[in-house]
Each structure stands twice: as structure tokens, then as C-alpha cells.
C-alpha positions in Angstrom: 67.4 72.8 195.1 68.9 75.1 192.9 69.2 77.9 196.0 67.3 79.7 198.6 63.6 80.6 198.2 62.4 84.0 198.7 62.7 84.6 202.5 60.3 87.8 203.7 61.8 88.4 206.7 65.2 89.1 205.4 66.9 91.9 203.9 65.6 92.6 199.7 67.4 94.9 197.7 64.7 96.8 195.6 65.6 99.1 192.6 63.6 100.7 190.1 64.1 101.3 186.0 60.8 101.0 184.3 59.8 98.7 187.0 60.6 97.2 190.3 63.0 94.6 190.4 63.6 92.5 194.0 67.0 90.6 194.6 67.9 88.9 198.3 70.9 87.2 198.8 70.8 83.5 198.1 67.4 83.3 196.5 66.2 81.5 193.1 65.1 83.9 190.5 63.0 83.4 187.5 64.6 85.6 184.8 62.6 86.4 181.0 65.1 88.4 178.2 63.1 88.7 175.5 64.2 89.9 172.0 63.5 93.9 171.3 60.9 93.1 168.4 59.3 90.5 169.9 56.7 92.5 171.4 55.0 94.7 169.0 54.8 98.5 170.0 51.0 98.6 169.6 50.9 95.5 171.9 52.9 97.4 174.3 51.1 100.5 174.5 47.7 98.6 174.9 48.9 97.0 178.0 50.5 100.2 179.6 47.0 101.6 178.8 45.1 98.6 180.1 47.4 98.2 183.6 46.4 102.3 183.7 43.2 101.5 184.1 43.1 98.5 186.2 45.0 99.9 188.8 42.8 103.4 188.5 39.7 101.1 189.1 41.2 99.0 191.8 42.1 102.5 193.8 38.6 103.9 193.3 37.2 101.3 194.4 37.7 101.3 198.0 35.9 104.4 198.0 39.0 106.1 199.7 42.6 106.0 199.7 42.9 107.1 203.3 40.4 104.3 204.6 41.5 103.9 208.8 44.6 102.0 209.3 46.7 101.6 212.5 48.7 104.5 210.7 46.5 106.9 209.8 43.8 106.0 212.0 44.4 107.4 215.9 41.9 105.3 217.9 44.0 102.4 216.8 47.4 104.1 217.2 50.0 102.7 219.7 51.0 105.9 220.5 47.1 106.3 223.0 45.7 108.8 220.7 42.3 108.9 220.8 39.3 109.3 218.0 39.0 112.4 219.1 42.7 113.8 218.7 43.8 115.5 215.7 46.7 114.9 213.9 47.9 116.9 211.1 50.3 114.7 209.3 47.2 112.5 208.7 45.6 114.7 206.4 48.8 115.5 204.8 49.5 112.1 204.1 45.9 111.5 203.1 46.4 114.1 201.0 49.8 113.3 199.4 48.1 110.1 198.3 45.9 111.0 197.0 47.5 113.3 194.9 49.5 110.4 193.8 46.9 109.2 192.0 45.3 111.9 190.2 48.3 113.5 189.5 48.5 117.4 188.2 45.2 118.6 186.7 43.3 115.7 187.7 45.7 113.3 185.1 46.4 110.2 186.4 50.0 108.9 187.5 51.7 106.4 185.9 50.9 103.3 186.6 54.0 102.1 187.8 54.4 104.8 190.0 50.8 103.8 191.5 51.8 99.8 192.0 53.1 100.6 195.1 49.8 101.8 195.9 48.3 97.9 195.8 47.8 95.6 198.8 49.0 92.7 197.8 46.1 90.8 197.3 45.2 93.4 194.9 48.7 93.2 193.2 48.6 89.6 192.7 45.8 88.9 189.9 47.0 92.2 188.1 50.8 90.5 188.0 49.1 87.1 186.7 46.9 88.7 184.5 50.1 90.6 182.6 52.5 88.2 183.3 50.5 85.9 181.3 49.8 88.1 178.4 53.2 88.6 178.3 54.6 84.9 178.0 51.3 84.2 175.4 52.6 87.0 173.2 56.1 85.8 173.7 54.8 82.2 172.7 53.8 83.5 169.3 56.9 83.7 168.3 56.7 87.1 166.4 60.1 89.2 164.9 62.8 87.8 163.4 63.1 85.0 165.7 66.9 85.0 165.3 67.7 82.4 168.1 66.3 80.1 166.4 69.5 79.2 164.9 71.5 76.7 167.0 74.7 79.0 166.3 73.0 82.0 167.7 71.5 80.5 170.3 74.9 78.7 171.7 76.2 81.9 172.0 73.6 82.7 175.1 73.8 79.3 176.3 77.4 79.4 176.5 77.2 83.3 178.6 74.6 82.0 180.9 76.8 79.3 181.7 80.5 81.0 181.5 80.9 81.6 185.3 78.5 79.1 186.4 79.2 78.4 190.1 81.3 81.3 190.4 79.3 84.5 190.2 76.1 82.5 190.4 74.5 79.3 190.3 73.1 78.4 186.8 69.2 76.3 187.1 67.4 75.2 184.0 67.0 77.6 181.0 65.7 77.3 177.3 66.6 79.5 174.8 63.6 80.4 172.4 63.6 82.4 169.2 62.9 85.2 170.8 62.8 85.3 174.3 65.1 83.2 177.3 63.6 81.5 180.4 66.0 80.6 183.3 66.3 79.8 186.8 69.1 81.0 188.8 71.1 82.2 192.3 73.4 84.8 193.1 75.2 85.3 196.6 74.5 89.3 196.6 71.4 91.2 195.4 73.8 93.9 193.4 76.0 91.0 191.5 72.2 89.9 190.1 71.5 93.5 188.7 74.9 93.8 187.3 75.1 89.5 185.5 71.6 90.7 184.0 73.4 93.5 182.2 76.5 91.7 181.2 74.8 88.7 179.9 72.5 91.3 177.5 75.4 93.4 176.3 78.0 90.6 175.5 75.5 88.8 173.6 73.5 91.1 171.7 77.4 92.1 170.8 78.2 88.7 169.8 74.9 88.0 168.0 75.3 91.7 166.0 78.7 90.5 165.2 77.7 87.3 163.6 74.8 89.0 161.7 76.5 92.0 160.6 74.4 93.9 162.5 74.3 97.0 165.2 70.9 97.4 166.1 69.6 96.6 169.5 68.9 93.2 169.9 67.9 92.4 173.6 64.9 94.8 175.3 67.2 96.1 177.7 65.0 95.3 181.3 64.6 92.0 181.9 61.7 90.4 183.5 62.7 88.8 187.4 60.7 87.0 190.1 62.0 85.7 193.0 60.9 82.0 194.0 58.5 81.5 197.5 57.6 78.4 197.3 59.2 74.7 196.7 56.0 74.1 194.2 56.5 77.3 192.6 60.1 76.4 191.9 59.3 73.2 190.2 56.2 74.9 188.8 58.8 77.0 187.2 61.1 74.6 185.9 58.4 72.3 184.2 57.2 75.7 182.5 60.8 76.7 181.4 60.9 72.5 180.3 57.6 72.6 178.2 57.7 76.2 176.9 58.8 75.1 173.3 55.9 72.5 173.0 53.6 74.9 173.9 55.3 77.7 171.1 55.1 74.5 168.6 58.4 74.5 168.2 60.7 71.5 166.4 63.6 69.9 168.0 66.7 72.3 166.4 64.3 75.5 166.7 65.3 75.4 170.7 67.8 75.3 173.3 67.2 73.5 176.5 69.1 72.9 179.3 68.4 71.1 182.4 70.3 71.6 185.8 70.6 68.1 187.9 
């Protein structure tokens, strides 16, 4: 196997741009870059509109956010409180959630802010629902679908594998026209955050070169999940495998790679 899988009793490195991103030493990631026009903005904004409300629902539906835990519920504490004891940091942290959710004037939080917020049974269908939206849409195809020429799309292929068992260990990958699907492992959570960004600046620099262009060409967070599972992982690499049959793609149109 490629790496580690996703261990949850060791140490993850979480941090935060327009979403979270998790990174623990050793472990296989699944990585998406995607093109910045692949996506259209209406698309976009639909989806931020439609996770606002799905998570909005989701919270109002257990009828309370402050619903007795061994927390915030003192006949179960540890500390031999009982139901009849008060504690005032309960009802501020009742309250500070729920102001979380509503927000100023009764508007709603973002709903990134309020992911947190989800058990994670409650997180998991909203990440497959999304997730899936998001590789459909990708699947289309849409923008200019510039690495779809071979010369273009060596260039990524040849930075995803430039320090190849040095900084990190390189799994499968394919290179679409407009979005890139790989597997890989890197010894320390912070040299994953910082590969990402190097491997989107030096091509979209190499790329705008070739084209004579100096617009943005990658959207600038990528897409991570770490690997649980050994089925997951080669769930993952027969998905990265058949992604360009599924896109209708012809052989030439694609750039797949295969780690043995």
C-alpha cells in the first residue's frame, strides 16, 4: 500500500481556508485540483446556498442544540453533580451555540462555520451528497478544458512526480481536462499543505507560460480526504482509474498514471 490509512487515535493537523483540511503523518490522501472555470459561478453559489440550508435543517431538527450530553448535562457529569445543581457555564455554552447558528439579527452563520456543529453521522451524507455533485459537474468537462492537450497535461504529471519518494510518496493520478485526481503520502502534516501549494503555482506558471497567458488557472483550495479504510483505498484508485471513461473521454484527451 501506497502509505498509512487514516489512524483516529493519532495526532491530525487541522487548518482552515474556505474549508477544513486534515493531514496526519504517514497517511494516504485523496487530493482533487480542479481548473478555476471548471465550475461555473452560478453552480457554485447554488451549492453554498443548498449546504446553508441542509445544515440549518439538520440543526433544527433535534429540536435543541443543547440536548443533555455528559458535558452539558450534570446528572451525567463525572465530576458528581447532580440534576439538581446548577452550573452557569451550561447555559453559556448553550447559549454561545446557539448563537452560532443564528448568527446577528437572527441571520444564519455560514455554513462552514456551522460543520463543526454536525455529529458525524450527520456530516457524512451531506459530504457524499456534495462530494458527488462536485465530481459529476467536474465530469462534464465544462471551461476551456486546457489539459486536454498531452503537452499541458505533462507538465502536471511531470510536478506531481518531480520529488517522488522524497518529499512524498506519489500513488495513482489522472490528469483530466480540467480537474486532477491523485493518491498520495507525505511524512509530516505541514509538508502536505505546503506540496499542495507548490504543485498549483509552478504549474499554472508553466501552463500560463505556454499559453501566453496570466490569468489564474488552478482554483486555489484543493479538495483532500484522508484514506480509513483498505477498501476505500482501492475504491479510490479504481475511481481515479475509470474517471475518463465515465467523462467519455478518448485515449490522448487524458493522462493516467498507475503506481505499482
Amino acid at each position: 500500500m501506497l502509505g498509512e490509512l487514516f489512524d483516529p487515535k493519532a495526532e491530525v493537523l487541522v487548518h482552515e481556508r474556505l474549508r477544513p483540511h486534515w493531514s496526519q503523518a504517514g497517511a494516504i490522501v485523496f487530493v482533487t485540483f480542479r481548473t478555476v472555470d471548471s465550475i461555473p459561478k452560478e453552480v457554485l453559489t447554488r451549492w453554498d446556498s443548498e449546504k446553508q440550508t441542509w445544515i440549518v435543517r439538520v440543526l433544527g431538527t433535534r429540536g435543541s442544540l443543547c440536548e443533555p450530553t455528559l458535558e452539558t448535562n450534570p446528572s451525567s457529569s463525572p465530576t458528581g453533580h447532580n440534576a439538581n445543581d446548577s452550573n452557569p457555564q451550561d447555559s453559556v455554552d448553550c447559549r454561545n451555540q446557539q448563537a452560532l447558528v443564528r448568527g446577528a439579527n437572527h441571520d444564519y452563520q455560514h455554513w462552514s462555520r456551522l460543520l463543526p456543529l454536525l455529529t458525524d453521522a450527520e456530516r457524512h451524507p451531506f459530504e457524499f451528497h456534495f462530494n458527488r455533485c462536485r465530481e459529476m459537474k467536474l465530469d462534464e468537462c465544462l471551461g476551456a478544458c486546457l489539459l486536454k492537450k498531452p503537452e499541458l497535461a505533462q507538465i502536471v504529471a511531470d510536478s506531481l512526480l518531480h520529488f517522488d519518494g522524497d518529499r512524498y510518496r506519489m500513488g495513482d493520478f489522472v490528469i483530466m481536462p480540467n480537474h486532477v485526481h491523485l493518491l498520495a503520502a507525505f511524512d509530516t502534516p505541514e509538508r502536505m499543505e505546503k506540496q499542495f501549494d507548490s504543485w498549483l503555482h509552478y504549474t499554472a506558471f508553466r501552463i500560463n507560460r505556454v499559453i501566453g497567458s496570466c490569468e489564474h488557472f488552478w482554483q486555489q483550495e484543493p479538495f483532500d480526504h484522508l484514506v480509513r479504510s483498505p477498501e476505500q483505498y482501492e475504491y479510490l484508485r479504481q475511481y481515479i482509474q475509470s474517471n475518463p471513461d465515465k467523462a467519455g473521454l478518448n485515449p490522448g484527451e487524458y493522462l493516467y498514471r498507475r503506481y505499482y
